[in-house]
VEXLUM-138602 format. One record per residue (C-alpha): x, y, z. Coordinates in steps of 0.05 Angstrom, whole numbers, padded with zeros to 5 digits, always signed. Example, Ala and Ser with C-alpha at 12.3 -4.5 7.8 and 13.67 -1.06 7.14 Angstrom:
BEGIN
+00246-00090+00156 +00273-00021+00143 
***
This chain:
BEGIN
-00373+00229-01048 -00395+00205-00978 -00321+00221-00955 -00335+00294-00977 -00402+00292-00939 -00363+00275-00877 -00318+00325-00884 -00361+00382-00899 -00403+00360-00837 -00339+00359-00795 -00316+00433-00825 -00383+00456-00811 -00397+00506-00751 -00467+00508-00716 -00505+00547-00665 -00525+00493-00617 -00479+00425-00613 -00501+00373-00566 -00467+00307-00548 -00469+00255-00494 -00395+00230-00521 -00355+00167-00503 -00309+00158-00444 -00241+00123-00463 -00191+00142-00417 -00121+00151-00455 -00096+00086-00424 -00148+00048-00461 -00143+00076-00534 -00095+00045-00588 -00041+00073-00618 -00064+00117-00667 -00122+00156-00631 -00073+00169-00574 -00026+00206-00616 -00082+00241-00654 -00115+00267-00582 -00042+00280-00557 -00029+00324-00619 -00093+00354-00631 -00127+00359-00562 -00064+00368-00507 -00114+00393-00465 -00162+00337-00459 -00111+00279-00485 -00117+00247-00413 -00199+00223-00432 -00234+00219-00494 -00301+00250-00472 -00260+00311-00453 -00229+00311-00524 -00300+00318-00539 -00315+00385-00502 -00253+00418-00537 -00278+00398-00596 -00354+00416-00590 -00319+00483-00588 -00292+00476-00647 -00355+00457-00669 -00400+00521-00654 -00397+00580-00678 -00379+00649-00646 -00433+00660-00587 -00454+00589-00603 -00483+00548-00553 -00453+00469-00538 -00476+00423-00490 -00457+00352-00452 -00460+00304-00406 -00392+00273-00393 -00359+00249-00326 -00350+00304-00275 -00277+00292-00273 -00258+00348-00319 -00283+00398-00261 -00234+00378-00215 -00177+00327-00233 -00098+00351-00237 -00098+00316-00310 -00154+00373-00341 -00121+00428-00307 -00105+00462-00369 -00173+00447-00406 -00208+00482-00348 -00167+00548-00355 -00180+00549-00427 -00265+00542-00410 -00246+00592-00364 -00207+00651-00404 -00248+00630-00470 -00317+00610-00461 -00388+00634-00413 -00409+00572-00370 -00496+00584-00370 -00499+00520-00328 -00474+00459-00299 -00517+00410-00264 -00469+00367-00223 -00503+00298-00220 -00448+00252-00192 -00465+00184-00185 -00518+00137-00198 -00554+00198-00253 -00573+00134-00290 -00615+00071-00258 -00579+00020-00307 -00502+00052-00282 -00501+00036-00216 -00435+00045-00169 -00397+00095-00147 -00338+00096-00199 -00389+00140-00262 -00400+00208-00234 -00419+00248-00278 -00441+00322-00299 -00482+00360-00350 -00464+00437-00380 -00483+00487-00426 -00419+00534-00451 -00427+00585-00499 -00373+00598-00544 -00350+00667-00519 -00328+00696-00458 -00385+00745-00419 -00332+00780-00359 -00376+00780-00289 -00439+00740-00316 -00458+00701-00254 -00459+00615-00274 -00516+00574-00246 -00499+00504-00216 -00548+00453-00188 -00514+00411-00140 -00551+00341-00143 -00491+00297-00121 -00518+00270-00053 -00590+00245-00078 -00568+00170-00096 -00620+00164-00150 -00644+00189-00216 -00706+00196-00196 -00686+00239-00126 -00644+00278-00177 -00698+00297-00227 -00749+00303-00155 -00691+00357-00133 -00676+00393-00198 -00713+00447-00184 -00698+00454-00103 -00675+00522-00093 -00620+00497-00042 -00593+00451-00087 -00579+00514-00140 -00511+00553-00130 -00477+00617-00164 -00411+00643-00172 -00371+00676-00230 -00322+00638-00265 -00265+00673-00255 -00274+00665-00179 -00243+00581-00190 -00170+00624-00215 -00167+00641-00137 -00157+00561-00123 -00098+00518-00148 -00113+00483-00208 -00184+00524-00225 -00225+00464-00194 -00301+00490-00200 -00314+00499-00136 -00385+00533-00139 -00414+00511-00081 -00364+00551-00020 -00366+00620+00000 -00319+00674-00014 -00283+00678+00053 -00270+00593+00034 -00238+00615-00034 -00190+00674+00000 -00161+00616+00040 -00118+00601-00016 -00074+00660-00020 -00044+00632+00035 +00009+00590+00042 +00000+00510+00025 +00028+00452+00056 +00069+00442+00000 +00117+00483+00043 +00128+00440+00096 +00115+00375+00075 +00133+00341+00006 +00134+00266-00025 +00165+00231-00074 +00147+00165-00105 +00118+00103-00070 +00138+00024-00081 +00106-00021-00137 +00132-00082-00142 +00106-00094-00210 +00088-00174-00174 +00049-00166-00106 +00038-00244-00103 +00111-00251-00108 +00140-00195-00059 +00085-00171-00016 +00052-00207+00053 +00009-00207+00105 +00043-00196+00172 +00015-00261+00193 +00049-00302+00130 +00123-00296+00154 +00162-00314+00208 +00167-00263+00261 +00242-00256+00264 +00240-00240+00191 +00212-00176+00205 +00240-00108+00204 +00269-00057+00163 +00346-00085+00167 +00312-00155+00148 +00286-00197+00089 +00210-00160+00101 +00186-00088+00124 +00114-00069+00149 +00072-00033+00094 +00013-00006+00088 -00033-00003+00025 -00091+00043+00051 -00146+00001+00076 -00205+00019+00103 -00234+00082+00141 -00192+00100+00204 -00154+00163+00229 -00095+00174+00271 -00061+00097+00273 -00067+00034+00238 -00084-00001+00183 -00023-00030+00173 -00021-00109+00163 +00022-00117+00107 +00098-00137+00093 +00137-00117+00029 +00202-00166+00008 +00248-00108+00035 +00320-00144+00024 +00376-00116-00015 +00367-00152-00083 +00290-00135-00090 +00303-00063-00067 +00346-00063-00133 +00291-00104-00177 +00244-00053-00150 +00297+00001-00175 +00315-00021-00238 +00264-00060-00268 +00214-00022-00320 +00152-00038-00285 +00172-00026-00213 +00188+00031-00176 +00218+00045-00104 +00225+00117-00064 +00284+00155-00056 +00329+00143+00000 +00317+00197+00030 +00253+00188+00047 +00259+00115+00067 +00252+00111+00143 +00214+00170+00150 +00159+00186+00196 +00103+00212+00153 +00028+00215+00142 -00014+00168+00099 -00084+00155+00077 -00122+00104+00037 -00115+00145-00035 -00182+00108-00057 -00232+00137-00005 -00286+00192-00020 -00321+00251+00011 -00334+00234+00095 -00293+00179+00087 -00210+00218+00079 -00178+00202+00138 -00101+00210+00163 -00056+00160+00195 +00016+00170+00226 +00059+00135+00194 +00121+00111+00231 +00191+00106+00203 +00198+00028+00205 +00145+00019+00154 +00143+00029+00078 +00077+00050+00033 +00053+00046-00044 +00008+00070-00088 -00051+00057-00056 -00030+00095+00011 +00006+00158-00011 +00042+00187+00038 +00074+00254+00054 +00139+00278+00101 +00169+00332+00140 +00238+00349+00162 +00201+00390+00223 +00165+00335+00278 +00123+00394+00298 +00103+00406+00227 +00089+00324+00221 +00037+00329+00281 +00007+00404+00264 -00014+00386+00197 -00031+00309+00217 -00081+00353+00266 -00105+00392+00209 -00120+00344+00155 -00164+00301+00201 -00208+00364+00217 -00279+00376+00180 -00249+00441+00145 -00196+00401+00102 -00248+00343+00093 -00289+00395+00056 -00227+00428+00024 -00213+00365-00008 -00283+00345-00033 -00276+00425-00060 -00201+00404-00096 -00224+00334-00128 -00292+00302-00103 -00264+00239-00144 -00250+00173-00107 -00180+00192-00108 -00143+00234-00062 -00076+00241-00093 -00007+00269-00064 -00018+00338-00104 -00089+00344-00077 -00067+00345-00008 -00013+00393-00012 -00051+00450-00038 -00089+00448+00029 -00080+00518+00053 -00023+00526+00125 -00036+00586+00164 +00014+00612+00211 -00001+00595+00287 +00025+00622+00353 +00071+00571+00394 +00019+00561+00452 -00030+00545+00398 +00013+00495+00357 +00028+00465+00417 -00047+00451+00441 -00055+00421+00369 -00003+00378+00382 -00005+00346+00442 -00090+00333+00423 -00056+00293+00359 -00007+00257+00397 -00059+00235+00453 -00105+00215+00382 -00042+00173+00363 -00032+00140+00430 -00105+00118+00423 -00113+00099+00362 -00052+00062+00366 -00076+00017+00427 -00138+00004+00399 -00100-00025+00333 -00061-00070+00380 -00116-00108+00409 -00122-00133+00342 -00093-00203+00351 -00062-00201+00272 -00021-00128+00298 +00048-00123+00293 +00048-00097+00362 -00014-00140+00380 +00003-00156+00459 -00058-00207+00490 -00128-00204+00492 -00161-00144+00524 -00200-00195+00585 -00134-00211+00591 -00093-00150+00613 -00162-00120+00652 -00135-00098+00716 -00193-00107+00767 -00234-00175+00785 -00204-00227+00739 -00249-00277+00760 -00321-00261+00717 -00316-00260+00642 -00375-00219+00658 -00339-00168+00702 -00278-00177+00652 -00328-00146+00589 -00355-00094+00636 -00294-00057+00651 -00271-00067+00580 -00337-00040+00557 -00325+00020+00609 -00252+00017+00572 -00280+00026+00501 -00333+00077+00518 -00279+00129+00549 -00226+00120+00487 -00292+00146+00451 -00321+00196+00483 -00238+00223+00499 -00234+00213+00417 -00292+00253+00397 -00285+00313+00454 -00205+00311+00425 -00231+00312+00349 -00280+00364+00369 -00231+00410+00400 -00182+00409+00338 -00241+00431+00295 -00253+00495+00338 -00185+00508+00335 -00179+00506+00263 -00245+00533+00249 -00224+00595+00292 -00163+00600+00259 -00189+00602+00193 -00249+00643+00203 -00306+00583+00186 -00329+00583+00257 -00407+00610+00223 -00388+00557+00168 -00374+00491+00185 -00401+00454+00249 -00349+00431+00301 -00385+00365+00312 -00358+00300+00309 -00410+00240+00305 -00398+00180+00342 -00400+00129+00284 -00345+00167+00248 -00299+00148+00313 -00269+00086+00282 -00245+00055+00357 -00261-00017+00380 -00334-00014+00410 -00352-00067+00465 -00395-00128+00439 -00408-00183+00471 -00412-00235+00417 -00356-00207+00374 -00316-00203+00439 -00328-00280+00453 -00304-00294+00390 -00243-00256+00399 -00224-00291+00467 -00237-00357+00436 -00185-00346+00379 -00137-00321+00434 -00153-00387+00472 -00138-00429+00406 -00069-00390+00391 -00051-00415+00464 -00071-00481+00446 -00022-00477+00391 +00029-00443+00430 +00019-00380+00383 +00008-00338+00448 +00021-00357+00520 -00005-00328+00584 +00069-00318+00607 +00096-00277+00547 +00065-00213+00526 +00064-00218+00442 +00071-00269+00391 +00107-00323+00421 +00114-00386+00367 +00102-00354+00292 +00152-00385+00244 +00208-00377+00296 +00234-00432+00344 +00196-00462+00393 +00206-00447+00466 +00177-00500+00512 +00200-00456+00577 +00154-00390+00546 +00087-00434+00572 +00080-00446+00651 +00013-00422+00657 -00022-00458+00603 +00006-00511+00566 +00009-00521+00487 -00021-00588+00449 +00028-00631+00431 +00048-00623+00355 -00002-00561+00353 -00063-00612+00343 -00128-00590+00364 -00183-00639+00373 -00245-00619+00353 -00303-00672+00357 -00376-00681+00367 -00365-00707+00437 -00312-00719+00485 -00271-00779+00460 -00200-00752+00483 -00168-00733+00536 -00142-00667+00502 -00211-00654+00476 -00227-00575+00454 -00276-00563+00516 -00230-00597+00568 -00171-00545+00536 -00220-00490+00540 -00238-00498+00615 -00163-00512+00637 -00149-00439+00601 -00209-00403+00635 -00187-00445+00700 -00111-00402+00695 -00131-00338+00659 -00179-00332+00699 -00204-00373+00760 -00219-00445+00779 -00278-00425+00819 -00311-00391+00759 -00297-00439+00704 -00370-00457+00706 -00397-00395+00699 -00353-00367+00660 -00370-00424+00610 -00451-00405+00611 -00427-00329+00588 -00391-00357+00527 -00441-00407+00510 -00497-00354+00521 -00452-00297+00486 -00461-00340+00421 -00536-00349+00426 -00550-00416+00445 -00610-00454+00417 -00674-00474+00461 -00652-00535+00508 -00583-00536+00487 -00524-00545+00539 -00469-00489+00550 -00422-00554+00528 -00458-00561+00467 -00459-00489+00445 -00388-00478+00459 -00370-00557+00416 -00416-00532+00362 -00378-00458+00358 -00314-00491+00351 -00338-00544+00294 -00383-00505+00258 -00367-00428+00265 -00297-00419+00287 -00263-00433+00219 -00300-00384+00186 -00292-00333+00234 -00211-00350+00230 -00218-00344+00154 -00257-00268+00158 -00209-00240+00203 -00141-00265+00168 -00167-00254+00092 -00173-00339+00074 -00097-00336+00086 -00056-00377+00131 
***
């Protein structure tokens, strides 16, 4: 009896159904439910709360009203493509109310965003939908406070989101944005295919500071790769090594959880992002042809250079950082996303002012990855190569501050300059500000204490013999040691640093650090080139520069070495 209940209630068809239904995505549901959804519900398979808004269709009857709150993925990701076209061609949307994340006080995080509609189960042609667009209040409570804000609601006619690859519900842009896309697409130019898993990162990948130097390089045992990382445009981010030698490249090709590129893309100059980065935060990156990506940095290529640097230009403007919050607002900016970005055609002279801004952008960017002392390419410390008066740490931070400050200011005019061009171009000048704010420059700022710091981990890799004031680069790191590489400053003798209390030894860790400042920079300044360290670190009331500097090295420096090279050695 109860069985028939159930299925009479199932069977049924109502005016109004209403659900707040489970997520599961397909990856988490056992064997049987994923080959119900996948024969039943091929349009929602990929997530079981979409399942559910195919079936509250089902559920209603003719001119029927259903409603939910579900994530807000099913508006824009690759996987509900066809579920959207079916909402689309067969049903009215009254309203969605876009909440995104943190809708709920007890769900906090960014990864549940989330969305709430009202379909009705038949299709009205040119009724105008109502959105409220709530996704940038960061709690419930600023939600509910801006429910009713008129500049929060939007409106826009379904059938509008056919003019955009994919149907995303892009309610919130203007006409003019949508007739972008009956252009041509970067899928034109540029294309990818595939990116390296090694199915065992503890076993095959590194960090560039792990391996011996000479081991290095795409004809050797380990390759530079890249696996996103954080914020940063133009250059960088690149401080890993994959296990690049013939017999993994054919683990990574035949084994069932692995997976390697094509070869013709291998050795490829390219872009690549961080594919786990949302809204302000999409940013582009060069990607040379000596080093190798995966899934977490997918990466596209060219067979034009010109087309390589155009579009590189393009995707780090504000137009395609909005264009891809339109496509998927998701944490995830996937391979697909990117090439629907819409190319227009461009005059030579113009191409040509594009790319020679993106190629300065590189240059910079690329430098101020360098002065990273775990870089590939990492030369010396910045006091170190400053051209004027050598003899003041203080004059030494000055002109590197001056340094800093123009790469800056040069960044943002450049940045600038590529958003009027591509605003122009597009016809969004009355859109989308040109504007570039200064925090969203991600180049090395001056600072005096995190400077210090800096020159005092460059002063113990010279102690070590890591560096030396003779040889540009990494000197000592895994390969053979070169006694004749150090005139300047001498090593330590088995690479032992003493670090005590008080001076007890002759090689004792202030008596190294004067003799360095006493070369690198001066003999007659040691002493007050000391007080600026000491009083760069903050020094407690009464305390000698000797004692600041003693209690750096014995207290603070190990953490510091520990932050910047991830607690590995």
């Amino acid at each position: 009896k109860k069985f028939f209940v159930q299925s009479d209630l199932l069977n049924s068809k109502y005016d109004v159904a209403i659900t707040n239904p489970p997520y599961m995505s397909y990856k988490g549901m056992n064997s049987n439910l994923k080959k119900f959804v996948k024969d039943k519900f091929k349009n929602s398979s990929s997530d079981l709360y979409a399942v559910f808004l195919e079936r509250l269709k089902e559920f209603t009857i003719f001119c029927g009203i259903n409603s939910s709150v579900t994530q807000h993925s099913w508006m824009y990701l690759k996987s509900f493509e066809k579920l959207r076209k079916k909402i689309i061609d067969e049903q009215t949307i009254h309203n969605i109310t876009h909440l995104g994340t943190r809708a709920f006080d007890e769900i906090g995080g960014e990864v549940v965003q989330t969305s709430a509609q009202v379909l009705r189960n038949v299709k009205i042609n040119f009724y105008k939908s109502t959105f409220i667009r709530l996704i940038d209040y960061k709690s419930s409570e600023l939600k509910k406070n801006n429910f009713l804000n008129r500049k929060n609601k939007y409106v826009a006619m379904q059938n509008e989101f056919k003019k955009i690859p994919g149907y995303p519900f892009t309610y919130w842009i203007s006409e003019k944005f949508r007739d972008l896309f009956g252009n041509q697409r970067l899928d034109k130019v540029a294309f990818s295919e595939g990116q390296i898993l090694t199915g065992n990162n503890d076993k095959y990948l590194r960090m560039l500071w792990e391996v011996d130097k000479n081991r290095i390089g795409t004809d050797k045992k380990w390759a530079p790769h890249t696996k996103g990382g954080e914020y940063r445009k133009w250059f960088g981010n690149v401080d890993m090594l994959v296990d690049w030698s013939p017999e993994t490249r054919s683990y990574y090709r035949n084994n069932k959880i692995a997976r390697i590129p094509p070869e013709y893309i291998w050795y490829k100059d390219g872009i690549t992002w961080s594919g786990t980065s949302g809204g302000s935060k999409k940013s582009f990156r060069y990607l040379s042809h000596d080093t190798t990506f995966n899934k977490a940095a997918p990466s596209i290529f060219f067979n034009s250079e010109y087309d390589l640097y155009f579009v590189l230009g393009l995707l780090n403007t504000t137009i395609t950082r909005k264009i891809l919050t339109m496509l998927n607002p998701t944490l995830y900016t996937a391979v697909s996303d990117v090439l629907k970005v819409p190319l227009l055609e461009v005059d030579k002279k113009k191409k040509k002012e594009v790319i020679d801004l993106v190629k300065e952008n590189i240059s910079i960017s690329e430098r101020d990855w360098n002065f990273n002392e775990y870089a590939l390419d990492f030369i010396s410390h910045p006091f170190i190569s400053i051209d004027e008066d050598k003899r003041y740490l203080s004059n030494a931070f000055n002109e590197w501050k001056e340094f800093t400050d123009s790469k800056i200011a040069l960044m943002k005019n450049n940045e600038e300059k590529l958003n009027s061009i591509f605003l122009k171009l597009y016809g969004l000048e009355n859109e989308i500000n040109p504007g570039v704010f200064e925090k969203d420059i991600v180049l090395t700022k001056a600072d005096r204490e995190t400077d210090t710091i800096s020159l005092l981990s460059y002063f113990i890799g010279c102690v070590l013999g890591r560096y030396s004031l003779d040889v540009d680069r990494l000197v000592c790191a895994g390969n053979d040691f070169d006694q004749s590489k150090y005139d300047t400053f001498k090593p330590s003798q088995n690479g032992l640093i003493q670090l005590t209390d008080d001076r007890y030894f002759d090689n004792d860790i202030i008596l190294r650090l004067r003799e360095f400042l006493s070369v690198a920079f001066s003999q007659d300044t040691v002493d007050e080139n000391m007080q600026w360290l000491a009083e760069s670190l903050e020094m407690k009331k009464n305390e000698s520069v000797e004692g600041r500097l003693r209690r750096y090295f014995l207290d603070d420096f190990f953490k510091d070495h520990c932050k910047t090279y991830q607690k590995l050695p």
